[in-house]
FIMITI-982331 format. One record per residue (C-alpha): x, y, z; residue number from 1. Coordinates in nm, 3 decimals. Example, Ala and Ser with C-alpha at 12.3 -4.5 7.8 and 13.67 -1.06 7.14 Angstrom:
! residues 2
<bami><c1>1.230</c1><c2>-0.450</c2><c3>0.780</c3><martor>1</martor></bami>
<bami><c1>1.367</c1><c2>-0.106</c2><c3>0.714</c3><martor>2</martor></bami>
//
This chain:
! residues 274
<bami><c1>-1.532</c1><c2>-1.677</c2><c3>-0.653</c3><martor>1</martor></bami>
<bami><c1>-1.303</c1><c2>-1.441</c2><c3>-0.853</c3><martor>2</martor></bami>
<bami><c1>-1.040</c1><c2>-1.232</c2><c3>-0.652</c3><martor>3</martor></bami>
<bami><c1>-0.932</c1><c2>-0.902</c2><c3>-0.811</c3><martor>4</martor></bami>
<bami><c1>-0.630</c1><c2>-0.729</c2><c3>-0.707</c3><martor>5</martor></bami>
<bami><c1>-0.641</c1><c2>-0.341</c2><c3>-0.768</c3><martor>6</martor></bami>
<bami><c1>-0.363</c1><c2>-0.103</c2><c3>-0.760</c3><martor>7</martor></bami>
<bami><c1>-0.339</c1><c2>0.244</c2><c3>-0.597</c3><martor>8</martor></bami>
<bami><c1>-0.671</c1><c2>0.453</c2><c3>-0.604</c3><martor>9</martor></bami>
<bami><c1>-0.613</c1><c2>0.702</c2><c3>-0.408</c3><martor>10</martor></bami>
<bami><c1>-0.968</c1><c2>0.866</c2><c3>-0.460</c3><martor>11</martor></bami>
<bami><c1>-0.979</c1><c2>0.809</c2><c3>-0.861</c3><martor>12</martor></bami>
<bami><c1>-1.329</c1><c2>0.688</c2><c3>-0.758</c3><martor>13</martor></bami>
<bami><c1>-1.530</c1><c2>0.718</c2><c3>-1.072</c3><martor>14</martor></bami>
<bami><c1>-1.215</c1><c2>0.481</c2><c3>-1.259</c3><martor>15</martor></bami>
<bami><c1>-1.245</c1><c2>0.250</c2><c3>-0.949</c3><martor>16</martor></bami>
<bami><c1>-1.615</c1><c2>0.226</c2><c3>-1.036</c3><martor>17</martor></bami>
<bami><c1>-1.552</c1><c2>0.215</c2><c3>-1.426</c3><martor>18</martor></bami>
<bami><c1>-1.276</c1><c2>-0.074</c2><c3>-1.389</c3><martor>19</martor></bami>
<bami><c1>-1.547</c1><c2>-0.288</c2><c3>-1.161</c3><martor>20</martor></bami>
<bami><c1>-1.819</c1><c2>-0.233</c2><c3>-1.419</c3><martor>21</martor></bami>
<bami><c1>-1.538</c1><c2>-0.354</c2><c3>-1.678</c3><martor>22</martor></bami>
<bami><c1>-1.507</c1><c2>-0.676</c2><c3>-1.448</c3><martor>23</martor></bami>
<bami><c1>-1.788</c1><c2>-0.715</c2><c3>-1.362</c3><martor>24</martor></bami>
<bami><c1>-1.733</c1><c2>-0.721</c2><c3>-0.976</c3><martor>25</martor></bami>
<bami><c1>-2.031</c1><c2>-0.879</c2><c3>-0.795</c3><martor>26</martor></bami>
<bami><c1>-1.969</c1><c2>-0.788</c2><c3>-0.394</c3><martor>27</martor></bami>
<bami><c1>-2.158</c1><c2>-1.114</c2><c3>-0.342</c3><martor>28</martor></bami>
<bami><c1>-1.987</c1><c2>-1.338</c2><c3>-0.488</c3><martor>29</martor></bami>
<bami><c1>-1.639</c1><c2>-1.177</c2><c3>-0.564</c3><martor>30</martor></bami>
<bami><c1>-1.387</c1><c2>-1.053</c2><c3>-0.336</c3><martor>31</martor></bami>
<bami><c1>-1.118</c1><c2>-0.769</c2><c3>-0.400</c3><martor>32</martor></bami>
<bami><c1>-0.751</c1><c2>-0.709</c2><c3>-0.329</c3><martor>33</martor></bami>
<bami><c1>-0.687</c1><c2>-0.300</c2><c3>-0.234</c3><martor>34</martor></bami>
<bami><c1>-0.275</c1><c2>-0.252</c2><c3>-0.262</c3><martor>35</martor></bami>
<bami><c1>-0.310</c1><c2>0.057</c2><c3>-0.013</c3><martor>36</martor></bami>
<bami><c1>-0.340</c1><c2>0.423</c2><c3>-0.081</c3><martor>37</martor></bami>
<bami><c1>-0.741</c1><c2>0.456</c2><c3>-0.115</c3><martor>38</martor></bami>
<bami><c1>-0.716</c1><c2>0.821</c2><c3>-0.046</c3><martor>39</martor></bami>
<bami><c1>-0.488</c1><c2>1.143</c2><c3>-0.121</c3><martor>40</martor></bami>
<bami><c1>-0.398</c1><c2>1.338</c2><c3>-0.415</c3><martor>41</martor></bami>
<bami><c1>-0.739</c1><c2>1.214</c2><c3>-0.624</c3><martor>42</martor></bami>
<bami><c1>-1.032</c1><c2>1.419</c2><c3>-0.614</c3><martor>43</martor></bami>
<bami><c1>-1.291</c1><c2>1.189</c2><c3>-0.410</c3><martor>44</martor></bami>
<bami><c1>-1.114</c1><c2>1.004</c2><c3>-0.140</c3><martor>45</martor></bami>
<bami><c1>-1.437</c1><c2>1.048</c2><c3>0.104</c3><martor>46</martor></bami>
<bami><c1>-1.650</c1><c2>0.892</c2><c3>-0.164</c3><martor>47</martor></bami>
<bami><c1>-1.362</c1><c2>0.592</c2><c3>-0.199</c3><martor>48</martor></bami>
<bami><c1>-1.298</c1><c2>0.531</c2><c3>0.127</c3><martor>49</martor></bami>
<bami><c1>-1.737</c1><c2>0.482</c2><c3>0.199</c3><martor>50</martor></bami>
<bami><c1>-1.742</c1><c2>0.281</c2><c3>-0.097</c3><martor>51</martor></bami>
<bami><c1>-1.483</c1><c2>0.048</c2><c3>0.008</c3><martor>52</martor></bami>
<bami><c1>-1.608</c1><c2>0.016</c2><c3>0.407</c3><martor>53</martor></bami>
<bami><c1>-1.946</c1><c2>-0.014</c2><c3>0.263</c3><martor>54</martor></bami>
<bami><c1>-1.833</c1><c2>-0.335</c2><c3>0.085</c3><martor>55</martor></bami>
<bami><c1>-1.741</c1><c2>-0.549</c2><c3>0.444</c3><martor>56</martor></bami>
<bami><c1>-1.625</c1><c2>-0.853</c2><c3>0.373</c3><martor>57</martor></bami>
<bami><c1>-1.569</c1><c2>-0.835</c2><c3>-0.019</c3><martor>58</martor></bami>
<bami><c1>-1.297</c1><c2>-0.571</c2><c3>0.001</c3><martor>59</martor></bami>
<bami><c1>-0.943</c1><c2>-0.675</c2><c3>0.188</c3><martor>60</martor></bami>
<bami><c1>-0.748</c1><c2>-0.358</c2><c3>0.176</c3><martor>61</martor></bami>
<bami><c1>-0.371</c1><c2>-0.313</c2><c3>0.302</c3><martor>62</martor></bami>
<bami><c1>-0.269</c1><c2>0.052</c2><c3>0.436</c3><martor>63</martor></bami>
<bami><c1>0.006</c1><c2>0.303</c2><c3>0.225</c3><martor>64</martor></bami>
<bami><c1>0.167</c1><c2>0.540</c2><c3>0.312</c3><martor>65</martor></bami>
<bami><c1>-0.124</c1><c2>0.831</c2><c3>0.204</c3><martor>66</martor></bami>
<bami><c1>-0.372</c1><c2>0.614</c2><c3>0.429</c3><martor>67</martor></bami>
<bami><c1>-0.156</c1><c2>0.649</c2><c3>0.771</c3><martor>68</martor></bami>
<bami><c1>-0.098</c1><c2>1.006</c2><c3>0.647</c3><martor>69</martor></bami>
<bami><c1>-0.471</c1><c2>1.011</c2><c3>0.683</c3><martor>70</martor></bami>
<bami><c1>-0.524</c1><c2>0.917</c2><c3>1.027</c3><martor>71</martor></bami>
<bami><c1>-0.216</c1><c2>1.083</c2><c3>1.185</c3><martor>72</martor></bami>
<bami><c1>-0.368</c1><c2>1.459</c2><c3>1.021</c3><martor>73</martor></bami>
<bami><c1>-0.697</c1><c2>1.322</c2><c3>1.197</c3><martor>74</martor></bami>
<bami><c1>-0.568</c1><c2>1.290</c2><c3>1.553</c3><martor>75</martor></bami>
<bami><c1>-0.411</c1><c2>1.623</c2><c3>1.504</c3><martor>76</martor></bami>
<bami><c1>-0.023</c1><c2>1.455</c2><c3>1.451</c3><martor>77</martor></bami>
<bami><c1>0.031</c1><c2>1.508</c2><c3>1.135</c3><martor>78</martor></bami>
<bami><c1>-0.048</c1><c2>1.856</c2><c3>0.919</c3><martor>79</martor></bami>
<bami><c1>-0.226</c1><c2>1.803</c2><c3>0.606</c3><martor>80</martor></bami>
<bami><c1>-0.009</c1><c2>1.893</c2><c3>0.289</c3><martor>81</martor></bami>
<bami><c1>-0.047</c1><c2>2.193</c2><c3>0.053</c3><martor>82</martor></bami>
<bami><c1>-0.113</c1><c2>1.862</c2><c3>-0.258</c3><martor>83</martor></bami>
<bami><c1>-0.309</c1><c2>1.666</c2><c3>0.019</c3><martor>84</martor></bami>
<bami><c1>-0.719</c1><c2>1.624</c2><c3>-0.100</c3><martor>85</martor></bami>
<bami><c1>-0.847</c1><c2>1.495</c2><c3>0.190</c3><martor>86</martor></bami>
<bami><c1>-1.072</c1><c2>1.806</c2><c3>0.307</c3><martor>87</martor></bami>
<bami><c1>-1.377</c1><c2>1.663</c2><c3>0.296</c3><martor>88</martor></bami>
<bami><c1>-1.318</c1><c2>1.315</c2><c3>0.476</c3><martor>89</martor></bami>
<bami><c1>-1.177</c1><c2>1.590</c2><c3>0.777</c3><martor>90</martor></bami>
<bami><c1>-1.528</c1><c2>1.800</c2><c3>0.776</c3><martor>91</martor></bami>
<bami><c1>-1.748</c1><c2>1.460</c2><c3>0.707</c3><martor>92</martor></bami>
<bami><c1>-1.982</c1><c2>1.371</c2><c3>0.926</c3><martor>93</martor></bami>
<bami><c1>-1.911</c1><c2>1.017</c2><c3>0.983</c3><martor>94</martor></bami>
<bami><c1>-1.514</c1><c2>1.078</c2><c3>0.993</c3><martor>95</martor></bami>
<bami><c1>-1.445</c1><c2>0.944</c2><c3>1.310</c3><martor>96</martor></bami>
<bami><c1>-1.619</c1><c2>0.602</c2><c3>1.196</c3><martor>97</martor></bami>
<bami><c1>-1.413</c1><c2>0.554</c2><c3>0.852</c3><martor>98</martor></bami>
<bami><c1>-1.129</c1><c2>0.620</c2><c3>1.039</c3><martor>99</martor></bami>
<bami><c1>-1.199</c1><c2>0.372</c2><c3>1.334</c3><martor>100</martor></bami>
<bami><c1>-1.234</c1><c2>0.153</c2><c3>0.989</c3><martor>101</martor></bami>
<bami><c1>-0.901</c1><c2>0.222</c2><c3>0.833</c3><martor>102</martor></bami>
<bami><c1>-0.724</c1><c2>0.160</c2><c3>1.103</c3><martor>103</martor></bami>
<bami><c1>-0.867</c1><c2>-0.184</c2><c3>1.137</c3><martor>104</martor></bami>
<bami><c1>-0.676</c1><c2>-0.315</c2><c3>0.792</c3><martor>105</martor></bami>
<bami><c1>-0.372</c1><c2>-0.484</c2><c3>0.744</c3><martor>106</martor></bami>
<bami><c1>-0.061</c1><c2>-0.410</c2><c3>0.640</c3><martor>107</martor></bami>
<bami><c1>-0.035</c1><c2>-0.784</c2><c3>0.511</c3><martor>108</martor></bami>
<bami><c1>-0.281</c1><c2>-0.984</c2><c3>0.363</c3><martor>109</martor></bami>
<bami><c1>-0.199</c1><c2>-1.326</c2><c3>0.166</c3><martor>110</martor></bami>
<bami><c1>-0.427</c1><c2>-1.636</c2><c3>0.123</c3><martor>111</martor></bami>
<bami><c1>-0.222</c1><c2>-2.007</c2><c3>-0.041</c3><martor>112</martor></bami>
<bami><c1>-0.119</c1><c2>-1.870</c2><c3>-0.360</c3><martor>113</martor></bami>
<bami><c1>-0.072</c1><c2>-1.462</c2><c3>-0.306</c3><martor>114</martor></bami>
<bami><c1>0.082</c1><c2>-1.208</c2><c3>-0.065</c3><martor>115</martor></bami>
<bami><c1>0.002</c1><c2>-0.863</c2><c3>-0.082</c3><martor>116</martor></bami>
<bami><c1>0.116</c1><c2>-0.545</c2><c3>0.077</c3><martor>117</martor></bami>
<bami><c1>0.127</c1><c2>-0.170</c2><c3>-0.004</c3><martor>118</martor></bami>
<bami><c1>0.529</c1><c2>-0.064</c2><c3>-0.113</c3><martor>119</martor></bami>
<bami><c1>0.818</c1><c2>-0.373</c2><c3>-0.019</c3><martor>120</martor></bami>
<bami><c1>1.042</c1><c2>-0.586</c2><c3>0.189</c3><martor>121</martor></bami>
<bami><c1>1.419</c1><c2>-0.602</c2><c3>0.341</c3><martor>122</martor></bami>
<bami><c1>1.609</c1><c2>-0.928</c2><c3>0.224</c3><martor>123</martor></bami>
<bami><c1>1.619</c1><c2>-1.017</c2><c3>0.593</c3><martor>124</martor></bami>
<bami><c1>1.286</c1><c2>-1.114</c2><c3>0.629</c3><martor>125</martor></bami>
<bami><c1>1.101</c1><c2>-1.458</c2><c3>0.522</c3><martor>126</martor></bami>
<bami><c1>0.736</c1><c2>-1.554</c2><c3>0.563</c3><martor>127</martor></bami>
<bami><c1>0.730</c1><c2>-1.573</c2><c3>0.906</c3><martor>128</martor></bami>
<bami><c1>0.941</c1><c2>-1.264</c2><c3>0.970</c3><martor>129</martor></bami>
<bami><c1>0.685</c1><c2>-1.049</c2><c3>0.755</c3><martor>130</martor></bami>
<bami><c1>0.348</c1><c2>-1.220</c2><c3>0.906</c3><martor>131</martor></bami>
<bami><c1>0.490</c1><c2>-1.117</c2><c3>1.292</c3><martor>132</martor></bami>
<bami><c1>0.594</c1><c2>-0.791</c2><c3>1.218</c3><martor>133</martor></bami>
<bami><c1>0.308</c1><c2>-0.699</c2><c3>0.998</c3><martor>134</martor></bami>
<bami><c1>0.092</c1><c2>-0.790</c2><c3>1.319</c3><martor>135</martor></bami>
<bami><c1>0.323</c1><c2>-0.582</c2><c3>1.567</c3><martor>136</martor></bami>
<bami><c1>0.267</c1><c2>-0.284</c2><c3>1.418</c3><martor>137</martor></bami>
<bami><c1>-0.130</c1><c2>-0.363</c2><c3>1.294</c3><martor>138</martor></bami>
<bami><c1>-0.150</c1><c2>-0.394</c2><c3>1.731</c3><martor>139</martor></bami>
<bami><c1>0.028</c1><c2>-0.090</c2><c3>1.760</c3><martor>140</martor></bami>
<bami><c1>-0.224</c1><c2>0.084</c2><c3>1.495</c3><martor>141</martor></bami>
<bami><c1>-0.560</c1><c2>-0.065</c2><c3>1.641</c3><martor>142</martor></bami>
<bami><c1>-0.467</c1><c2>-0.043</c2><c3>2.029</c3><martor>143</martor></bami>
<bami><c1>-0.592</c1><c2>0.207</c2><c3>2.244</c3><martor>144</martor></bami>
<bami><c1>-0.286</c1><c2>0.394</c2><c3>2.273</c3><martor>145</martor></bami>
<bami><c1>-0.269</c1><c2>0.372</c2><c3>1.879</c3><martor>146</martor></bami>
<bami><c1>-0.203</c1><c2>0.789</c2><c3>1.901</c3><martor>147</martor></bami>
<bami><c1>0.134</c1><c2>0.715</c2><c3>2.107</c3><martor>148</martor></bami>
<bami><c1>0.265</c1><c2>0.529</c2><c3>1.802</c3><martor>149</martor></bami>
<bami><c1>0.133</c1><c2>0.755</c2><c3>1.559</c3><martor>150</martor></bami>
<bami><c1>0.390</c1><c2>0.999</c2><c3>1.731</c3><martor>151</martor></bami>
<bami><c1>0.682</c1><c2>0.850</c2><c3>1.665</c3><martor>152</martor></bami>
<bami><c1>0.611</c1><c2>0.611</c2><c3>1.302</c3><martor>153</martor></bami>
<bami><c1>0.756</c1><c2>0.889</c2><c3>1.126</c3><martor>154</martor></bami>
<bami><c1>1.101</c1><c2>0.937</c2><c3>1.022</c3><martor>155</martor></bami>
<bami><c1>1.384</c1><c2>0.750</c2><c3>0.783</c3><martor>156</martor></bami>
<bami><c1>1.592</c1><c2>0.592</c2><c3>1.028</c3><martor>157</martor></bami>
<bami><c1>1.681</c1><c2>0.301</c2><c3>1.115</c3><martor>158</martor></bami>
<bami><c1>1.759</c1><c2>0.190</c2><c3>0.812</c3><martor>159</martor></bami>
<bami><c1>1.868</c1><c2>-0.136</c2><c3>0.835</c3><martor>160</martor></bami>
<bami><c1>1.712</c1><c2>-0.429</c2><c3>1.033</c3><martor>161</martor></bami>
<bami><c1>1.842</c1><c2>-0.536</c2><c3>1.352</c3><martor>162</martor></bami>
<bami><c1>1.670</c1><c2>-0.808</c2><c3>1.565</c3><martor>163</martor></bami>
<bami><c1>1.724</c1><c2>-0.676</c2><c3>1.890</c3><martor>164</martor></bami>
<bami><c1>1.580</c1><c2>-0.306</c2><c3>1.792</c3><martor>165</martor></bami>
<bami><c1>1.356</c1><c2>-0.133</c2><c3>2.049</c3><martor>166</martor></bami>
<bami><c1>0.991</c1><c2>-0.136</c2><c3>2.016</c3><martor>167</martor></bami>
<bami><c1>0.956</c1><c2>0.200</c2><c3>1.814</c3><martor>168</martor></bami>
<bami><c1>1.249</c1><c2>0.159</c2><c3>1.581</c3><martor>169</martor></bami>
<bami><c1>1.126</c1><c2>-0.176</c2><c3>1.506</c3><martor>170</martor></bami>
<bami><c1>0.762</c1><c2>-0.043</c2><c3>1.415</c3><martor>171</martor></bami>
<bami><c1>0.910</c1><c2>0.276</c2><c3>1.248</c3><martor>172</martor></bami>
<bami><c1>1.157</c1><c2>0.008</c2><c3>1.027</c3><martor>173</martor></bami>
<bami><c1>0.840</c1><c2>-0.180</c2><c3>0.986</c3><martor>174</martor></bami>
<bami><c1>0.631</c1><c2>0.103</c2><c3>0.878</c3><martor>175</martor></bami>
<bami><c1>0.853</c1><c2>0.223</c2><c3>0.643</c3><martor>176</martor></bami>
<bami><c1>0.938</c1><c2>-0.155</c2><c3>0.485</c3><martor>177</martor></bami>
<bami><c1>0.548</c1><c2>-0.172</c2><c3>0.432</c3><martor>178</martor></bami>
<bami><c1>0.460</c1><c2>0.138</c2><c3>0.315</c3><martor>179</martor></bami>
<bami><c1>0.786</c1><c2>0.358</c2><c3>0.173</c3><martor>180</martor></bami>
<bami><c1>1.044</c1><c2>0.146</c2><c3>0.021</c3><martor>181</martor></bami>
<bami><c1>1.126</c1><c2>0.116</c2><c3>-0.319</c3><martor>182</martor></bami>
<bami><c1>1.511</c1><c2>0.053</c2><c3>-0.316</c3><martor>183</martor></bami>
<bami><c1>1.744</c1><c2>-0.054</c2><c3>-0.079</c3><martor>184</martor></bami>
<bami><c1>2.134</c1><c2>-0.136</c2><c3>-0.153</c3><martor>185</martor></bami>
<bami><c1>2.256</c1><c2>-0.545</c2><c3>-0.163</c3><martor>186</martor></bami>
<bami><c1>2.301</c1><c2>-0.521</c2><c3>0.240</c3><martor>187</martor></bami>
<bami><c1>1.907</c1><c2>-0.445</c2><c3>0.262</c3><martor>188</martor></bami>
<bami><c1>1.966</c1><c2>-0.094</c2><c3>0.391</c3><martor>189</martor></bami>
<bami><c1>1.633</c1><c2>0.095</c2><c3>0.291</c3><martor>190</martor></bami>
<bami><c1>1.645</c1><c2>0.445</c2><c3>0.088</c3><martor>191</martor></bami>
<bami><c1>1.374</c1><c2>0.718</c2><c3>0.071</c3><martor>192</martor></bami>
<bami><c1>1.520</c1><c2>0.932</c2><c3>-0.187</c3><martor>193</martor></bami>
<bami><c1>1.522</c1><c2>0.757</c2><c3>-0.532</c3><martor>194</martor></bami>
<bami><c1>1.132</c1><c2>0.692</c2><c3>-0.655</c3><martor>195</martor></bami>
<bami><c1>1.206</c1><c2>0.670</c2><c3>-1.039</c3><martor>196</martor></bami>
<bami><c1>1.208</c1><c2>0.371</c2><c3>-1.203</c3><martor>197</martor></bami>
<bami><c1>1.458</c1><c2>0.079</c2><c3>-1.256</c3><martor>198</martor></bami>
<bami><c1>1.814</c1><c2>0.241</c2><c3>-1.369</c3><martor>199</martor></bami>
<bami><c1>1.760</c1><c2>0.560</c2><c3>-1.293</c3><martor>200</martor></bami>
<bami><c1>1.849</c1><c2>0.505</c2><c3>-0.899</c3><martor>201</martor></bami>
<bami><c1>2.192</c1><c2>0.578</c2><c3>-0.754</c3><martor>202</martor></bami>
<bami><c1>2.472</c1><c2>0.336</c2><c3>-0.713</c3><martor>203</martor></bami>
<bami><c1>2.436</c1><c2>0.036</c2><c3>-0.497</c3><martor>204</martor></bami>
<bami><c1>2.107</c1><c2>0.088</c2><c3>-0.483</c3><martor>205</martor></bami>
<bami><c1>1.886</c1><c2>-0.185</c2><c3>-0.610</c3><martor>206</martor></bami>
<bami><c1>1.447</c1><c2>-0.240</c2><c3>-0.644</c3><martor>207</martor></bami>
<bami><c1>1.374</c1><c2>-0.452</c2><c3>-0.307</c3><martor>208</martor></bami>
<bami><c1>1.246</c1><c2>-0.702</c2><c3>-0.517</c3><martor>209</martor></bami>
<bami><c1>1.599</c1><c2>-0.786</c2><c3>-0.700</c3><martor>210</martor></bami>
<bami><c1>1.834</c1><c2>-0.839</c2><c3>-0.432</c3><martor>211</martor></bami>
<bami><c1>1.999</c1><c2>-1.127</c2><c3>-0.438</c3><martor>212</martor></bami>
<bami><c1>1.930</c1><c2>-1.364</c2><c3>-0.167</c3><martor>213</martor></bami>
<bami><c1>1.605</c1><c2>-1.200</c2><c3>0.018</c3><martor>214</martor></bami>
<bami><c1>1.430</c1><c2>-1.430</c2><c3>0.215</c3><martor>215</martor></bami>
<bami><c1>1.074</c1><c2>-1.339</c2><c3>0.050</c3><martor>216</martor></bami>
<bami><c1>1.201</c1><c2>-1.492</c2><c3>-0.275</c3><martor>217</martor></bami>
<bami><c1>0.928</c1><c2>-1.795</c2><c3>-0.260</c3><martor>218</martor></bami>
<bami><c1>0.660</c1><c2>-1.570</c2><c3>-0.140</c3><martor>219</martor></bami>
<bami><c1>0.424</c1><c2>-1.449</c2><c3>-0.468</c3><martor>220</martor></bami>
<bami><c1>0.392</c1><c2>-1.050</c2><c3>-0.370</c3><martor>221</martor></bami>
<bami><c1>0.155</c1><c2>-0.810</c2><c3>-0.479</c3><martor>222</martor></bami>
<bami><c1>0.265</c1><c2>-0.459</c2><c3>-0.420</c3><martor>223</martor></bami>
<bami><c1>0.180</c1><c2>-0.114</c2><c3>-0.531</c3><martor>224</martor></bami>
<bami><c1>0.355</c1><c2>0.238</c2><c3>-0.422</c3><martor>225</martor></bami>
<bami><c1>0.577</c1><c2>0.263</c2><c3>-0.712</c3><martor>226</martor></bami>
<bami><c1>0.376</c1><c2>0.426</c2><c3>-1.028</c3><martor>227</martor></bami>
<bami><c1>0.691</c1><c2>0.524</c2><c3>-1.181</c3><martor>228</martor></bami>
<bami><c1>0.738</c1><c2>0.065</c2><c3>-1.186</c3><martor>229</martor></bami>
<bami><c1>0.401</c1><c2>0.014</c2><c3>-1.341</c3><martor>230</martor></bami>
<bami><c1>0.313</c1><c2>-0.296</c2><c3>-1.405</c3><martor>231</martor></bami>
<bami><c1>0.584</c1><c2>-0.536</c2><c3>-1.360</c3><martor>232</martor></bami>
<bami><c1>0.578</c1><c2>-0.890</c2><c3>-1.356</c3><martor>233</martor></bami>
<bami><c1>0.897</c1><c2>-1.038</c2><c3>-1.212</c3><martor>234</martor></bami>
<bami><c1>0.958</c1><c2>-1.361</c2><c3>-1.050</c3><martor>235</martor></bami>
<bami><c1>0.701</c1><c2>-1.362</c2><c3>-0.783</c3><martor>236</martor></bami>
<bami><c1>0.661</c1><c2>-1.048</c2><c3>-0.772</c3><martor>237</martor></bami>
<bami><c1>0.349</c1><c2>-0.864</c2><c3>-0.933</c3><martor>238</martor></bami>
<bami><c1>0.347</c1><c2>-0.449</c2><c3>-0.934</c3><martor>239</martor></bami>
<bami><c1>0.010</c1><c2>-0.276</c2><c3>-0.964</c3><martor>240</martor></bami>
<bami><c1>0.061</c1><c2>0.027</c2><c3>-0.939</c3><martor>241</martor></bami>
<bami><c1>-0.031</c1><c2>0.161</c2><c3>-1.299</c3><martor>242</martor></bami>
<bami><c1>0.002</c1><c2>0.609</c2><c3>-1.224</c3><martor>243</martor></bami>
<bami><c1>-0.427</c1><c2>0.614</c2><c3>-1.236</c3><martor>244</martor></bami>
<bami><c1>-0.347</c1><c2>0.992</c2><c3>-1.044</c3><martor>245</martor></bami>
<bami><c1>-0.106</c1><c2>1.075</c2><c3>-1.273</c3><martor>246</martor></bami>
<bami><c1>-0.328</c1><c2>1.032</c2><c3>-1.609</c3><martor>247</martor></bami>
<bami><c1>-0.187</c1><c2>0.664</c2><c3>-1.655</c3><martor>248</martor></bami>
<bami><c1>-0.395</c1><c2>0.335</c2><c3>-1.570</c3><martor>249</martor></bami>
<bami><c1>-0.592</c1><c2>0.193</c2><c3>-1.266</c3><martor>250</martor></bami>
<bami><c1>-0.539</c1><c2>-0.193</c2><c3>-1.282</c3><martor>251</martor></bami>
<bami><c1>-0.691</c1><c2>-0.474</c2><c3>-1.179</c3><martor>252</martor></bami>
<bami><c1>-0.528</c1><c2>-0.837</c2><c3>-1.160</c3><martor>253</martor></bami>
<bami><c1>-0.755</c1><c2>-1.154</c2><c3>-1.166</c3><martor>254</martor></bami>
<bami><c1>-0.557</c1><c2>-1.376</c2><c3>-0.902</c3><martor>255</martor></bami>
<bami><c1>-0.557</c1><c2>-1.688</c2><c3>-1.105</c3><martor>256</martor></bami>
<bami><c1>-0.312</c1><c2>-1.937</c2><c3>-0.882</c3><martor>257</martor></bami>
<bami><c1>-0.154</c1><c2>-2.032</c2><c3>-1.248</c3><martor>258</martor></bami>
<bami><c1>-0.168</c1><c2>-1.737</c2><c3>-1.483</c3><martor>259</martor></bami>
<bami><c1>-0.295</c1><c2>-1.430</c2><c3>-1.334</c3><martor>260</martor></bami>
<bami><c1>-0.455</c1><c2>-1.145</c2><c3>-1.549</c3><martor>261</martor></bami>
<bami><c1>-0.432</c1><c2>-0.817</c2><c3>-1.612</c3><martor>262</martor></bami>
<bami><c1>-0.725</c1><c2>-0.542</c2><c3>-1.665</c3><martor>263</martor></bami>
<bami><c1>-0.616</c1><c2>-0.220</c2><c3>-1.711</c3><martor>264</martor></bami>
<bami><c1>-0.842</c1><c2>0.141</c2><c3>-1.763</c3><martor>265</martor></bami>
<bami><c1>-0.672</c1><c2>0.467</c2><c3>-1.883</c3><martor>266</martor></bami>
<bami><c1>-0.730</c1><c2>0.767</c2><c3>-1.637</c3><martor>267</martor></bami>
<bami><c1>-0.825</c1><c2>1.036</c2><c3>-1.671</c3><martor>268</martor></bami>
<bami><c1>-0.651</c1><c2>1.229</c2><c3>-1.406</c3><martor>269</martor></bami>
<bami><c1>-0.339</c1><c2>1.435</c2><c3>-1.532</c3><martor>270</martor></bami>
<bami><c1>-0.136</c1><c2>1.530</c2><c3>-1.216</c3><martor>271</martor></bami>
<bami><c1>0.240</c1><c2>1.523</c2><c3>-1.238</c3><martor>272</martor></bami>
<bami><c1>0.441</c1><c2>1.321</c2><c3>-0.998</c3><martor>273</martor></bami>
<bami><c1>0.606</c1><c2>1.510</c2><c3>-0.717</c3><martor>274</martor></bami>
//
């Protein structure tokens, strides 16, 4: 069985379809690695987001950012943005079922050799810090009273982790670890602001992945969120996210335990990052 890690889609179907034909994905045999952010921004995010529940068991997808944007402008928390595409999963007949779906996937997934998860991590947290908290909130997203928590995930603060936080600062922290960050400064407080690429953030600010001393640092992440990053291959840490929406690449990574590889497509989308 091949595993295939793919980057940010975010309703690029027909280069989602073009980089499978290019690797020759076979749903019964293969399996494939979503990074988050199936939908938003591209111009078929209904057609992605069927395609990818249609595969069961051969797709593992993690939840971004633009995917909990999704189902908090579906239970009427969230409005839908003047750049947002996601019309026609709203007016779609069978919208209550994908989203009953999406909020059924992870915000972690790893197997012996891999981690992967949509955006980042604070230095504080190892392994074990990561798998528990990663389940907290994926409780707090499946539950019954999931639209209680969608009312208070968003905002920026807190900032930096504390172990004795109350329940909805420590899912909001957790949320925003997961989905948002980028950079943080040595201390592991998280910032929202900077979303260019390495050296071109403020001082004491530094990527997630580089500061020194995180507890993740023996934990081989995939990540996405960060198209102005590209690829990047650092020390166990692999970024996906290739700017497919923004008329770069949509890549796939073969998860080979000793030398993964990468597949790349151009795009032909030509947005321009906001």
């Amino acid at each position: 069985m091949a595993i295939y890690a793919i980057g940010d889609i975010q309703g690029c179907y027909d280069e989602l379809r073009r980089l499978l034909d290019l690797i020759k994905f076979d749903p019964g045999d293969d399996q494939l690695w979503l990074a988050g952010d199936l939908v938003n921004r591209g111009p078929h995010s209904l057609e992605t987001l069927r395609f990818i529940k249609g595969l069961g068991d051969s797709a593992i997808s993690v939840l971004g950012n633009h995917d909990l944007h999704l189902i908090a402008t579906v239970v009427s928390l969230s409005k839908a943005g003047k750049k947002d595409t996601l019309g026609p999963i709203l007016r779609a007949a069978d919208c209550e079922e994908l989203i009953d779906w999406l909020r059924r996937q992870r915000l972690f997934y790893f197997n012996e050799h891999f981690c992967m998860l949509h955006a980042g991590l604070p230095p504080q947290w190892d392994f074990q810090q990561t798998k528990a908290m990663a389940a907290e909130v994926e409780q707090a997203i499946r539950g019954d009273d999931y639209r209680r928590f969608f009312r208070s995930m968003y905002g920026n603060k807190p900032t930096a982790w504390q172990d004795d936080f109350p329940k909805t600062e420590k899912l909001r922290f957790a949320v925003n670890c997961f989905t948002r960050l980028r950079y943080c400064t040595p201390d592991g407080d998280l910032d929202f602001h900077q979303k260019g690429p390495p050296g071109s953030q403020g001082p004491n600010l530094l990527p997630w992945y580089t500061v020194p001393g995180r507890k993740s640092l023996d934990m081989r992440i995939i990540f996405g969120h960060w198209s102005t990053l590209g690829f990047y291959h650092g020390y166990n840490v692999y970024s996906i996210d290739t700017g497919c929406l923004w008329g770069g690449q949509l890549t796939a990574l073969k998860l080979d335990a000793v030398n993964p590889l990468r597949i790349s497509i151009d795009c032909r989308c030509a947005q321009i990052p906001n």
